[in-house]
FILUMNU-967274 format. One record per residue (C-alpha): residue number from 0; chain; x, y, z; residue in three letters. Coordinates in steps of 0.25 Angstrom, whole numbers, plus 5000, padded with zeros to 4 digits. Layout:
% FILUMNU-967274
BAPA  num  cadena  east  north    up  residuo
BAPA  NUM       A     X      Y     Z      ALA
...
***
This chain:
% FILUMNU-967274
BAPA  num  cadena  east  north    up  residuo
BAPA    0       A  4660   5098  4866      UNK
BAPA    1       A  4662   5099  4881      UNK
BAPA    2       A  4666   5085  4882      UNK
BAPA    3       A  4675   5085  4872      UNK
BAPA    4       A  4683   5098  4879      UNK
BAPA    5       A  4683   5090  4891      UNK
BAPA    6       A  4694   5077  4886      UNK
BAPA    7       A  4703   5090  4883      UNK
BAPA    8       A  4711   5091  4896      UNK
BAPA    9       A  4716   5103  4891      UNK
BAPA   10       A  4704   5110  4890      UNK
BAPA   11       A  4699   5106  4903      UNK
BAPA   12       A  4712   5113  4910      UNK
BAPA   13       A  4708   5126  4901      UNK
BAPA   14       A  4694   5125  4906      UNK
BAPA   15       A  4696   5122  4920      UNK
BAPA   16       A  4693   5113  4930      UNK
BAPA   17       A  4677   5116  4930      UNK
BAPA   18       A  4677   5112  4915      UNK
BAPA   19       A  4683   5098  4917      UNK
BAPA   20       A  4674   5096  4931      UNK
BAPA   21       A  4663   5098  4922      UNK
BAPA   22       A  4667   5090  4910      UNK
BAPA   23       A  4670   5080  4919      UNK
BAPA   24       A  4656   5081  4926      UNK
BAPA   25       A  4651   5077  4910      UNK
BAPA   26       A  4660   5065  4909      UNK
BAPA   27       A  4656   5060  4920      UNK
BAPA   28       A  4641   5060  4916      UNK
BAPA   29       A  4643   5055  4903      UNK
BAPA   30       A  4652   5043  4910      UNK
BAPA   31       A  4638   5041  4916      UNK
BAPA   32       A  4630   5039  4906      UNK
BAPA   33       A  4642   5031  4899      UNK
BAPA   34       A  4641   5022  4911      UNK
BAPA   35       A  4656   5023  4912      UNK
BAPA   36       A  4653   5031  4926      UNK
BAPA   37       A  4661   5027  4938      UNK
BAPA   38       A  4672   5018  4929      UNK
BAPA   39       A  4686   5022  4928      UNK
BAPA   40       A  4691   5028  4915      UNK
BAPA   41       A  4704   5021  4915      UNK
BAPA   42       A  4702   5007  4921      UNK
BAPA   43       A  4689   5005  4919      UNK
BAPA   44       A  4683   5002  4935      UNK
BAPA   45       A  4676   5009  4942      UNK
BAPA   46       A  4677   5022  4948      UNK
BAPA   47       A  4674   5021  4964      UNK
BAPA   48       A  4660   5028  4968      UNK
BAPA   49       A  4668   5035  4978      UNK
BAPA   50       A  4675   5041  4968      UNK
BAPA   51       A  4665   5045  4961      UNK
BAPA   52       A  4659   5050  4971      UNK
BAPA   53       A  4672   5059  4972      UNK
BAPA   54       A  4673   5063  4960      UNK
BAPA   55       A  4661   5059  4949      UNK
BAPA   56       A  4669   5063  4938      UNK
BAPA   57       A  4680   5052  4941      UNK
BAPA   58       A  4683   5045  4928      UNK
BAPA   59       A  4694   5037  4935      UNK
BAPA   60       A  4695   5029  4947      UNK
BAPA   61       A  4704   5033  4958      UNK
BAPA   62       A  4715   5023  4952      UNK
BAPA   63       A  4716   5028  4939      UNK
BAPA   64       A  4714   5041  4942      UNK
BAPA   65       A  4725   5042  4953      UNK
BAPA   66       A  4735   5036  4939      UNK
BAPA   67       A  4729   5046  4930      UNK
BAPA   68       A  4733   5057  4939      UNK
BAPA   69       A  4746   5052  4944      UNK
BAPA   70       A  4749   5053  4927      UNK
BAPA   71       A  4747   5040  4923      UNK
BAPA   72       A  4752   5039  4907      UNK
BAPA   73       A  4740   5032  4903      UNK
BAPA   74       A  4733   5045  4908      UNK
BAPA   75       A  4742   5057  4904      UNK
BAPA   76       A  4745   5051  4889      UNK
BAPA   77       A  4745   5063  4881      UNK
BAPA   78       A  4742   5074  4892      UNK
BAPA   79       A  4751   5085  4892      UNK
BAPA   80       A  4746   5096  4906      UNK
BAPA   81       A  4754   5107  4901      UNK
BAPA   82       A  4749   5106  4887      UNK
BAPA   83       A  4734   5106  4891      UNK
BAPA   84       A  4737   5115  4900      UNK
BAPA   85       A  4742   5126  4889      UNK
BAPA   86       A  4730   5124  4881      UNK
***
């Protein structure tokens, strides 16, 4: 169950920041055992061990994170902020 709360971005901003640090935390544990640790979500290289040294929940490398954040289309599909933030 906690996983399944933790895809809902909605739920994450009601919970808090602790609540998706944690769940983020799990994620990254199961990518371990999925030996899908340490690759990029979007592209599919891999992440830099600096950065995941940084930041061990990284799910992106520092390429496609930098497009995801600056709103790339392919990333905000269907995302509403103010929506999710009435919840």
């Amino acid at each position: 169950m906690l996983r399944e709360l933790a895809t809902d971005e909605a739920v994450c901003i009601t919970l808090g920041p602790g609540y998706s640090r944690a769940t983020e935390a799990i994620d990254a544990l199961q990518r371990i055992r999925d030996g899908t640790y340490g690759i990029c979500a979007d592209c599919g290289k891999g992440i830099p061990e600096a950065r995941l040294h940084a930041k061990p929940e990284a799910t992106r490398c520092i390429a496609c994170q930098t497009k995801y954040e600056l709103g790339s289309p392919a990333h905000t599909e269907g995302w509403n902020y103010v929506t999710a933030r009435s919840a």
